[in-house]
MARLO-183996 format. One record per residue (C-alpha): x, y, z; residue in three letters. Coordinates in steps of 0.001 Angstrom, whole numbers, padded with zeros to 6 digits, always signed. Last residue first. Layout:
<atoms>
XYZALA
...
</atoms>
This chain:
<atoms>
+000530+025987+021393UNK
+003825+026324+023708UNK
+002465+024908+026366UNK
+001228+021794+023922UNK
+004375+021640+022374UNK
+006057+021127+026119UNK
+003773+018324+026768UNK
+003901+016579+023579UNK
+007621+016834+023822UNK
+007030+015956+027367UNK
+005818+012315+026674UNK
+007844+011929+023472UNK
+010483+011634+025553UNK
+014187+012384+023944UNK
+017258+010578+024028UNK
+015969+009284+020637UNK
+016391+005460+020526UNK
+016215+004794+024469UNK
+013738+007541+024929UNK
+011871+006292+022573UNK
+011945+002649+023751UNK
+010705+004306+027298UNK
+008036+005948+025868UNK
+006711+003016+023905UNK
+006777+001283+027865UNK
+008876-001443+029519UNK
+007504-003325+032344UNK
+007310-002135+035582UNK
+008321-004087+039317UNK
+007830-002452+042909UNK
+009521-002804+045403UNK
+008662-001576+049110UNK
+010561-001002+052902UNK
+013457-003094+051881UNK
+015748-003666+054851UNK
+019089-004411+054138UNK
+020988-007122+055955UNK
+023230-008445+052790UNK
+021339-011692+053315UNK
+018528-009622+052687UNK
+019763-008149+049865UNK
+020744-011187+047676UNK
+017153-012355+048627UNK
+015519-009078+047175UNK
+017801-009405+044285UNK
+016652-012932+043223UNK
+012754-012244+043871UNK
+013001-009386+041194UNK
+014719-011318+038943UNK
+011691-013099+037018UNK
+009382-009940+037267UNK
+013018-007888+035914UNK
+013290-009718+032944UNK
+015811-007686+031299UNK
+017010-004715+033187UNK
+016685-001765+034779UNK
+017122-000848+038523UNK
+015739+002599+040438UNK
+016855+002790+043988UNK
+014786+004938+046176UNK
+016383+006066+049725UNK
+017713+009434+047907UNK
+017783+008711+044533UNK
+019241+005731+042912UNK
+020475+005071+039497UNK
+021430+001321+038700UNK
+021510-000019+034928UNK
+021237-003975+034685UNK
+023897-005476+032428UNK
+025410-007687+035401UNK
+022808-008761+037789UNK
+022340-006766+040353UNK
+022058-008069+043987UNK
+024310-005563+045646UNK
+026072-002948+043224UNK
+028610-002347+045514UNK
+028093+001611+045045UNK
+025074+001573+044298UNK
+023376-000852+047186UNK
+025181+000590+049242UNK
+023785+004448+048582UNK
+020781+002733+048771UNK
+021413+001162+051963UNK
+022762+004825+053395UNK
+019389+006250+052378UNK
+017746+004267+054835UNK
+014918+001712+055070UNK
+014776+001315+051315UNK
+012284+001729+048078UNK
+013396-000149+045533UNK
+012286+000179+042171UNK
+012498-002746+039312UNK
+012222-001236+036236UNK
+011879-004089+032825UNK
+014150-003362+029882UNK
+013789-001004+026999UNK
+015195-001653+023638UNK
+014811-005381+022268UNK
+012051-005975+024584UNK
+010162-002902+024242UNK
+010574-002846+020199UNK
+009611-006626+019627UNK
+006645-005802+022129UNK
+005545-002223+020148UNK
+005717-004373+016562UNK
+008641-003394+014656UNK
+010533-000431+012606UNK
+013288+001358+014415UNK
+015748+004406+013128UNK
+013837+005018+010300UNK
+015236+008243+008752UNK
+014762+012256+009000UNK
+016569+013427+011697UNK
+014594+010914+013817UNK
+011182+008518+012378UNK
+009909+005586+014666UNK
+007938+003360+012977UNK
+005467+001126+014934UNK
+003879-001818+013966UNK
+000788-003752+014827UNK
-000481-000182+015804UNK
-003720+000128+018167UNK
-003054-000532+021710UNK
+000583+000605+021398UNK
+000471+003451+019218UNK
-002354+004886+021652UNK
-000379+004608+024782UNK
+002204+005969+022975UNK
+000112+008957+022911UNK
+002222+011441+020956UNK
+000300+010170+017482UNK
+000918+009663+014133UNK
-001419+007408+012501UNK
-001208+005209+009425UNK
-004334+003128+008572UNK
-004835-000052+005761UNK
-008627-000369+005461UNK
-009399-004453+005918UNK
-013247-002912+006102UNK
-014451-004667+009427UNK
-011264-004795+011346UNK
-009774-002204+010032UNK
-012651+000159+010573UNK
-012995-001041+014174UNK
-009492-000735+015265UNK
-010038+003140+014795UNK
-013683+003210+016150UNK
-012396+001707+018957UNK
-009567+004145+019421UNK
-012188+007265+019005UNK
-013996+005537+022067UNK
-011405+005455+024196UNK
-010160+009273+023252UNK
-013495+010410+023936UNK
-013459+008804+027306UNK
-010025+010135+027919UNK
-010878+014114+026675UNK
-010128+014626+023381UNK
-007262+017671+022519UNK
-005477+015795+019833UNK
-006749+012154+019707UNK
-006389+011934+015793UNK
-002608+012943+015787UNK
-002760+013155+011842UNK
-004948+009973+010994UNK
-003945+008635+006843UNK
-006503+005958+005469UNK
-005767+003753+002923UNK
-008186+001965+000452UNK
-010477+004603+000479UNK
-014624+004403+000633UNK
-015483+007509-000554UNK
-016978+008665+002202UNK
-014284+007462+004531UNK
-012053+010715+005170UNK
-015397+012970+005710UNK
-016522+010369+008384UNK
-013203+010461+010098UNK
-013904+013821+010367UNK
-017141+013174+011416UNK
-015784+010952+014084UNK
-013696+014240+015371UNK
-016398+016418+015655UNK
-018302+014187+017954UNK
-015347+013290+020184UNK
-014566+017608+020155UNK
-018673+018136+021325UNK
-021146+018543+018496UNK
-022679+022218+018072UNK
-020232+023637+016028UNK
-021004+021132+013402UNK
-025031+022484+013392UNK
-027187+019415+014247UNK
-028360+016969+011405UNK
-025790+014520+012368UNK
-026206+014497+016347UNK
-028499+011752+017153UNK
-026884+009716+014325UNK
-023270+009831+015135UNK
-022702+006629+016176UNK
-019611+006172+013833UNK
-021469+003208+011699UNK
-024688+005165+011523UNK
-023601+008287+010295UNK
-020855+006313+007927UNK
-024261+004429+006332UNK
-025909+007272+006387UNK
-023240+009064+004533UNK
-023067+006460+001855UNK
-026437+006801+001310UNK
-026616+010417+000869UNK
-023208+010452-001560UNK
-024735+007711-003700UNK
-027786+009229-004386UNK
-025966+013028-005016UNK
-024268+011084-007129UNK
-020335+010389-006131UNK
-017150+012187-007741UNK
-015111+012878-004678UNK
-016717+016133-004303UNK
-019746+014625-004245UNK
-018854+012724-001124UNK
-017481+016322+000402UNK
-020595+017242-000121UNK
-022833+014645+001571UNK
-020717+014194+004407UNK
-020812+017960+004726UNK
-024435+017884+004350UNK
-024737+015008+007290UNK
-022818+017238+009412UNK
-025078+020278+008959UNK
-023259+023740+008459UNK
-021760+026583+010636UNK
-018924+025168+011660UNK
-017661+024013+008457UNK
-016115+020284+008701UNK
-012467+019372+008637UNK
-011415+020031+012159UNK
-007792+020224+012453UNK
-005070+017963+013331UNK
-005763+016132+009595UNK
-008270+013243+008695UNK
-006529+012200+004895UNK
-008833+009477+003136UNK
-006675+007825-000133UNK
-007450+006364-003337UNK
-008750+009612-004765UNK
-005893+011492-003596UNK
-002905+008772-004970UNK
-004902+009216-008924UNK
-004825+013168-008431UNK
-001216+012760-007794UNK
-000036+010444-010594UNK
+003231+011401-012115UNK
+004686+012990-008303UNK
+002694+010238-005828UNK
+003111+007255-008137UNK
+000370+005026-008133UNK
-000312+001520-006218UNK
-001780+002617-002934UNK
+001064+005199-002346UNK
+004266+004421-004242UNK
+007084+007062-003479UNK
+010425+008073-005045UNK
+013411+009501-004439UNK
+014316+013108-004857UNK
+013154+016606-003697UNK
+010004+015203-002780UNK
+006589+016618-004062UNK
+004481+018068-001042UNK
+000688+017841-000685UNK
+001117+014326-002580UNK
-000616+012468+000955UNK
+002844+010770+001017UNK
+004783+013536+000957UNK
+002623+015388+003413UNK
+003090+013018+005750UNK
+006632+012208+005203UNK
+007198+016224+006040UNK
+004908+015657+009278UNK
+007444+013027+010622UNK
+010781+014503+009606UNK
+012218+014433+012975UNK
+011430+018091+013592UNK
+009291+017109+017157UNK
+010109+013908+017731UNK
+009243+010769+015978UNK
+006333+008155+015750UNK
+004553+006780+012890UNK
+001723+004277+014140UNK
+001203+001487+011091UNK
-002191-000252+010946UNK
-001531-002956+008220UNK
-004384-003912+005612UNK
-002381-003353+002322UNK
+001451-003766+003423UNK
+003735-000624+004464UNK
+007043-000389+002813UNK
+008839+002809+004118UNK
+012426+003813+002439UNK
+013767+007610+003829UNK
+016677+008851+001948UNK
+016902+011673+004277UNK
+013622+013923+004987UNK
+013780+017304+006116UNK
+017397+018716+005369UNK
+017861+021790+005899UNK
+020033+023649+002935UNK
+021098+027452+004193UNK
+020103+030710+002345UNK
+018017+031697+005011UNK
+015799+028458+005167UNK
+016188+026438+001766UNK
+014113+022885+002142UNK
+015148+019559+001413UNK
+012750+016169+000852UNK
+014353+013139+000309UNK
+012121+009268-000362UNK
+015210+007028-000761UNK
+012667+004225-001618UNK
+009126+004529-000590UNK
+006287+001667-000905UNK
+002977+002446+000546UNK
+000000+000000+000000UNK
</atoms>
């Protein structure tokens, strides 16, 4: 469904060459729902836009549901649904009219278009509010007709920019089930970027994490949490001394497992830390030191990024979001 090779895109700011996009290749199979993660100026949102023929590379080339996105860029658009950060919808009309126009913008009868959007109306529960004014509906409402508007032509592929942008939890539940839902029942291939990694790793079978403008990890979430994140394993002790102890003589560690401590907490990561756990809290009681609590975390999407990018996407997302 997407197929990429050395896909470059370059921009001139002040005179000077930045370089967006390096030789990225992507191969994404029909059916797949792919999370694309990366930083803030990774690249991510160029690739986007590359893909989605709002951009033409600088060099390289890129396949998007079977045509070429420079020689055939009306053909990529009408085999594609694009849901952006943004509301799509005019505030001041009818949901089921936009549905209906933006159908027969796509090229469907005015029969066609009306049925289809009943059909997404009913499908994305939004048929108690679908004949209300758009800026009526609540942000979870408005953001199922967008994904609505993206489907009413019935595309093959289906690109989500951040889709759970400013929804409150429930919202953001229900939005997710609606996501999985679509692939499920329609086979539609989906691509999201998202900062909740929580997100990525519920929905996504794969993840693709983008930095200075290449792939720098491409798997499923566990693959990626096991091959770069380990287990936490925190110790809470009697005294600060013990944990200064433990540090220093590295009490109970096995080798390979990183040690930070602070104050009386000592913070231990590693693989398999469930299965070692009971190990080191042995080791240190026949070292005489009291353990007041432990407690044991598996690995996280935020922690692999972290790991690949030095970076959290956490408080990137945070810190844009201040900013915004």
């Amino acid at each position: 469904m997407i197929r990429t090779r050395g896909l470059t895109r370059h921009f001139t700011v002040k005179k000077e060459t930045v370089e967006a996009v390096r030789g990225l290749d992507l191969h994404v199979e029909a059916g797949e729902l792919v999370a694309l993660l990366g930083p803030n100026g990774a690249g991510k949102s160029t690739t986007l836009r590359m893909l989605t023929t709002l951009l033409p590379p600088t060099s390289g080339t890129a396949e998007v549901a079977g045509l070429d996105v420079t020689a055939d860029p009306r053909g990529v658009r009408a085999r594609i649904g694009y849901i952006g950060q943004g509301n799509g919808a005019a505030h001041s009309q009818r949901g089921r009219d936009e549905l209906v126009s933006q159908g027969r913008a796509y090229g469907l009868s005015r029969t066609a278009a009306r049925a289809r959007a009943a059909e997404l109306i009913a499908s994305l529960d939004l048929e108690g509010v679908a004949d209300r004014l758009v800026s009526s509906l609540s942000g979870g409402q408005r953001r199922r007709l967008d994904i609505a508007m993206g489907l009413i032509h019935a595309p093959d592929l289906l690109f989500l920019d951040e889709p759970s942008t400013g929804l409150d939890p429930q919202n953001r539940a229900n939005l997710q089930e609606h996501i999985a839902a679509l692939r499920a029942e329609h086979g539609t291939t989906i691509v999201l970027t998202t900062h909740y990694l929580d997100e990525a790793d519920q929905l996504a079978e794969r993840v693709i994490v983008i930095d200075h403008g290449q792939v720098i990890a491409d798997d499923t979430p566990e693959r990626l949490k096991a091959d770069h994140a380990g287990d936490r394993i925190t110790l809470t002790l009697g005294h600060e001394r013990d944990a200064r102890r433990v540090v220093a003589e590295r009490l109970g560690v096995v080798a390979g497992g990183r040690v930070e401590r602070a104050g009386a907490q000592v913070v231990i990561e590693t693989d398999g830390g469930a299965r070692l756990a009971p190990k080191l809290l042995r080791g240190l009681d026949e070292a005489g030191i009291e353990v007041a609590a432990v407690e044991v975390a598996r690995p996280t999407l935020d922690d692999v990024f972290l790991n690949l990018t030095g970076r959290s996407l956490r408080e990137e997302s945070a810190t844009t979001g201040e900013a915004a």
